[in-house]
C-alpha positions in Angstrom: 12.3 6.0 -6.3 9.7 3.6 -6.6 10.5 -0.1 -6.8 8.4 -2.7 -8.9 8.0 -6.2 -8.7 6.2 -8.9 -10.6 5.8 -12.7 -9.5 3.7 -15.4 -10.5 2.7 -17.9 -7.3 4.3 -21.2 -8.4 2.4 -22.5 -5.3 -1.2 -22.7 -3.9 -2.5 -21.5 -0.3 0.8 -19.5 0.5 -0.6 -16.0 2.5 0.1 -12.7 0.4 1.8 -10.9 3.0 4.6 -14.3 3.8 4.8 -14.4 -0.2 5.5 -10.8 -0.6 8.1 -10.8 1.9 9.8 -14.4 0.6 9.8 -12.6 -3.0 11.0 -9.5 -1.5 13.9 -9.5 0.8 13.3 -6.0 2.1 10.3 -6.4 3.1 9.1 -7.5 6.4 6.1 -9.4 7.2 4.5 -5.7 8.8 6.0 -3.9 5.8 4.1 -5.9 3.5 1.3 -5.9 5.3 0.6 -2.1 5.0 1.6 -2.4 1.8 -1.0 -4.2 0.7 -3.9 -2.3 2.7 -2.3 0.8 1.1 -3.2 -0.7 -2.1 0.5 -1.1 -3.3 0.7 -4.6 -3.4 -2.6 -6.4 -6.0 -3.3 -10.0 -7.1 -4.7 -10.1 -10.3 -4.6 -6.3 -10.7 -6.9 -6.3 -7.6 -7.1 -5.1 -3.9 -6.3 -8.0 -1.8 -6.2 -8.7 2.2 -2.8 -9.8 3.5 -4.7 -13.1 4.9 -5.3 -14.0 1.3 -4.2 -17.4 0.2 -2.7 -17.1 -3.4 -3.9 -19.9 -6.2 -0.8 -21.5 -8.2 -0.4 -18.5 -11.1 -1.9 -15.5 -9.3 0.0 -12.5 -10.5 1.0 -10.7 -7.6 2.1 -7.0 -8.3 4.5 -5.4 -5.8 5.0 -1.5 -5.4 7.6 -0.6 -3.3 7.7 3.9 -2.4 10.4 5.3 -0.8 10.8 5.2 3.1 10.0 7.7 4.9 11.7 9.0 7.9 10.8 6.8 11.1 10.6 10.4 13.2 8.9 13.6 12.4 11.0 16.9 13.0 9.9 20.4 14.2 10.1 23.0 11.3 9.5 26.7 11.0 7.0 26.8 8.5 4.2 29.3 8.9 0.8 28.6 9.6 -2.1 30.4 8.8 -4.9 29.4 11.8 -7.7 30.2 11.9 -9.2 29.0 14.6 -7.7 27.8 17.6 -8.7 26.7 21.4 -7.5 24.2 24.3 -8.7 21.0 22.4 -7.6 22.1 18.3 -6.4 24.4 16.3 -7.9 24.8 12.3 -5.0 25.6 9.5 -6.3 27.0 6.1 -3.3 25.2 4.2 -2.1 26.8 0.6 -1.4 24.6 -1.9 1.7 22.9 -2.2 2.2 21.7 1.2 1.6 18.0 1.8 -0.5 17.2 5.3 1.9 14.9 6.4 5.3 12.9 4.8 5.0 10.7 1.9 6.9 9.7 -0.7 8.4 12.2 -2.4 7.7 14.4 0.6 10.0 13.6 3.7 9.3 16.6 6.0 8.2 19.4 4.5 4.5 19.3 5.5 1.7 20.3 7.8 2.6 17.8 10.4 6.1 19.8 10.8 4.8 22.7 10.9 2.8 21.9 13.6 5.4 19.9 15.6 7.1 22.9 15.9 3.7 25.4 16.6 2.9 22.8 19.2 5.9 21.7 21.1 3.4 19.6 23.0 3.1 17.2 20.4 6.8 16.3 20.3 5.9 13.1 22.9 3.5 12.1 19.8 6.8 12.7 17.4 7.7 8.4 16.6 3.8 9.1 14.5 4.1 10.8 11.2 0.6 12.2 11.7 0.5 13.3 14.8 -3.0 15.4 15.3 -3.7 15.1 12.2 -7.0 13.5 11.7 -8.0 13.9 7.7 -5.8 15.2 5.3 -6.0 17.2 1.8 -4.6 16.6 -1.5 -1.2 18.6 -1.4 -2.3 20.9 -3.9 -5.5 21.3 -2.4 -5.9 24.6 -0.4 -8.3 25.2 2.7 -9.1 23.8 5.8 -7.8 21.3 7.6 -8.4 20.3 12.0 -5.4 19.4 14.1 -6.3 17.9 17.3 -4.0 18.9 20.4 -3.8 15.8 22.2 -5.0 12.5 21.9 -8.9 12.8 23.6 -9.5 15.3 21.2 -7.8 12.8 18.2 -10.0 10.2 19.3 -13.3 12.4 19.2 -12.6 14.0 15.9 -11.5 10.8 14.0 -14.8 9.4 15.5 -16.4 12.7 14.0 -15.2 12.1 10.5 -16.0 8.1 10.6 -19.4 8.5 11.9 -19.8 11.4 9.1 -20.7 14.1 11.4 -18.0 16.3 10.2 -19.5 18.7 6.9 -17.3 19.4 4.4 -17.7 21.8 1.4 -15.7 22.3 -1.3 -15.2 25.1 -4.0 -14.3 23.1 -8.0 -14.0 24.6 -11.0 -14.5 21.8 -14.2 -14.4 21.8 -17.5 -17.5 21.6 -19.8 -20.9 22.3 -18.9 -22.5 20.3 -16.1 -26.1 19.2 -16.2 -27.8 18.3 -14.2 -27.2 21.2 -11.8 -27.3 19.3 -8.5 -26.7 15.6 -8.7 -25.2 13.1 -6.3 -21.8 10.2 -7.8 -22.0 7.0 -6.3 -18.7 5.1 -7.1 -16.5 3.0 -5.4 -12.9 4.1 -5.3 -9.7 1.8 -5.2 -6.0 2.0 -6.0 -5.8 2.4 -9.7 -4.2 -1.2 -10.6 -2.5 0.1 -14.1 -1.4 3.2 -12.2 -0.5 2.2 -8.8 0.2 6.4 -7.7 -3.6 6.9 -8.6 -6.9 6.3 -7.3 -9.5 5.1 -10.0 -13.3 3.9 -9.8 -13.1 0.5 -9.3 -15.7 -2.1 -8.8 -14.1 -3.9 -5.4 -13.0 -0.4 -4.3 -14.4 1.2 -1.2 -17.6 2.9 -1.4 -18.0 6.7 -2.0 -20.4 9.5 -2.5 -19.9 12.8 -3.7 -22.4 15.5 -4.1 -22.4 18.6 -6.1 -24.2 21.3 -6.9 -23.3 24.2 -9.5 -22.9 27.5 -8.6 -22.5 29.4 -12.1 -21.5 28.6 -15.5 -18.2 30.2 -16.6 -17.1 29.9 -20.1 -16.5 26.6 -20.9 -16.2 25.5 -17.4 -18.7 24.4 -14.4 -18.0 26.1 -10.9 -19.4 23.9 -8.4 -19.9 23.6 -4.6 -18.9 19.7 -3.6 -20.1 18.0 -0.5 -18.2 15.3 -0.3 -20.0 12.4 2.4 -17.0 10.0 2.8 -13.2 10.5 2.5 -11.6 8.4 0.2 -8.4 9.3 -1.1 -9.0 11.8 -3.9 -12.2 11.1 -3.9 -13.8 14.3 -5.6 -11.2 14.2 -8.0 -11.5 10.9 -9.4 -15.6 10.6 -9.1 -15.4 14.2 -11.5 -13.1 12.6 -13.5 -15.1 9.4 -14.0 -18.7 11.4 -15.1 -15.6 13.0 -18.2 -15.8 16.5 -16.0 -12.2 16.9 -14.4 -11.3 19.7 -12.4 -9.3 22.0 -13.9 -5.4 22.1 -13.8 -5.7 18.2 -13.0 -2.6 16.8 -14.5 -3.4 13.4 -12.9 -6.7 12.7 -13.4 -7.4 15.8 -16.0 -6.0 17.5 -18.7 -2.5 20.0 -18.3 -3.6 23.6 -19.0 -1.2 26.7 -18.6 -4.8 28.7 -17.6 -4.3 26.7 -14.1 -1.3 27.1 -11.9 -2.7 23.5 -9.9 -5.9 22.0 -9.6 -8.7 24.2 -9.1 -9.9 22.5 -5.8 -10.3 24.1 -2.6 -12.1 23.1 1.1 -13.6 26.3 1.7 -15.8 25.0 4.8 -16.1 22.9 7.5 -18.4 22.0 10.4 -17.7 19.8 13.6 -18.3 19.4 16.9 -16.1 21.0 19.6 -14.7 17.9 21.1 -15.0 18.8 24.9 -18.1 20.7 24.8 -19.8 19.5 21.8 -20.7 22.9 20.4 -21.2 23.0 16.8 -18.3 25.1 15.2 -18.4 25.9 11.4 -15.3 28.1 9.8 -14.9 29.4 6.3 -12.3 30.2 4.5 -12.5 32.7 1.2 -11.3 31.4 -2.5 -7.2 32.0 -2.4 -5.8 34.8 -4.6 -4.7 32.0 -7.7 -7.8 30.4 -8.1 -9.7 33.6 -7.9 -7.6 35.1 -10.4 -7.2 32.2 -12.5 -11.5 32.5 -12.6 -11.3 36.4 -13.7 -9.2 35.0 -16.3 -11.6 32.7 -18.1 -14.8 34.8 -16.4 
């Protein structure tokens, strides 16, 4: 469960990460530190840097999830590849497995399965992620890379900062779209009412989402997304923000019993091949909920 904390500096020029762990006991310095980049820990309901030197009556909000374990396990949890060779292998995950532990999610995830597909990996077993080198939303289906050793981890985390990786995305929203192709520019930061969610925030980080609509269905938009950075629910909350949610959102939407879960899914993907380059694009088709849940309403 998570913990909560408020305090009010009583003293000026004291860092954020030495006041958070003063306040808080169970926190150590490097605790707190990732703490705060992770957005759990705000100063005036606002991102901070752990260097940050409080003012006398700052409000400094402290969120505190649950640990996770400090080593990743092997589990037998199937995969579905689709692509595999020497360098990577490419999962099309279904919905309702997480990437990699969190809160709430110890060790059923992605990052076990693979531990255990890759026996390899085990050396790599004190990281929570290891391989991984993006994520998706744990209700978000499709594909996702997982690099086989650490060259390859390197090369494809350099692929996704330097935005050579391609991403598309399959979303079904409610209401009527217009324009039909249209581009959201809007930073995204740690919600600071909601600290769980994400939210458009003006010190956040930037982030652009395009779209595009593919048909009109009822009283919902289907739409291809292109996503050209990665922040954390990033097409979710920019749809949200224009007042066009995905459908079966509970967080950011509306609860519908029409949706099993959100209607989101990464339905392609294009990188390079890390050791020779060669562009590599994979597809993967619309899972059997969402397409029924879009005969449904179609």
């Amino acid at each position: 469960m998570t913990k909560e904390y408020s305090f009010v500096a009583d003293a000026a020029g004291v860092r954020l990460d030495k006041f958070a762990g003063d306040r808080c006991p169970e926190l150590s310095r490097t605790h707190a530190q990732q703490l705060i980049r992770d957005g759990f820990i705000t100063v005036n309901g606002e991102p901070a840097k752990p260097s940050l030197k409080l003012n006398t009556g700052d409000k400094v909000d402290i969120s505190i999830p649950p640990e996770l374990p400090s080593r990743l396990e092997p589990k037998n949890i199937p995969l579905k590849i689709v692509y595999e060779d020497d360098d990577l292998l490419v999962v099309d995950k279904p919905a309702g497995l997480p990437v990699h532990p969190a809160p709430g999610h110890p060790s059923f995830t992605v990052a076990n399965a693979v531990l255990n597909y890759l026996p390899s990996l085990v050396k790599d077993a004190d990281s929570l992620r290891p391989g991984i080198v993006h994520r998706l939303d744990k209700d978000t289906s499709g594909l996702i890379i997982i690099a086989k050793n650490r060259v390859a981890q390197a090369n494809l985390s350099r692929q996704f900062k330097d935005r050579v990786v391609k991403k598309t995305y399959i979303a079904l929203v409610h209401g009527k779209l217009t324009p039909e192709r249209g581009t959201i520019e809007a930073a995204i930061g740690r919600d600071p009412a909601h600290r769980q969610r994400m939210a458009v925030v003006a010190k956040g980080r930037e982030a652009r989402t395009e779209y595009h609509v593919v048909n009109y269905v009822g009283k919902y938009t289907l739409l291809e997304i292109k996503p050209e950075t990665g922040r954390t629910h990033q097409i979710r909350v920019h749809l949200a923000a224009i007042n066009f949610p995905v459908a079966g959102d509970i967080t950011y939407g509306l609860k519908s019993s029409r949706f099993p879960r959100q209607f989101l899914h990464a339905a392609k993907i294009t990188f390079k091949q890390p050791s020779t380059g060669k562009e590599i694009t994979l597809e993967s088709p619309l899972p059997p909920d969402l397409q029924k849940a879009l005969e449904e309403i179609g």
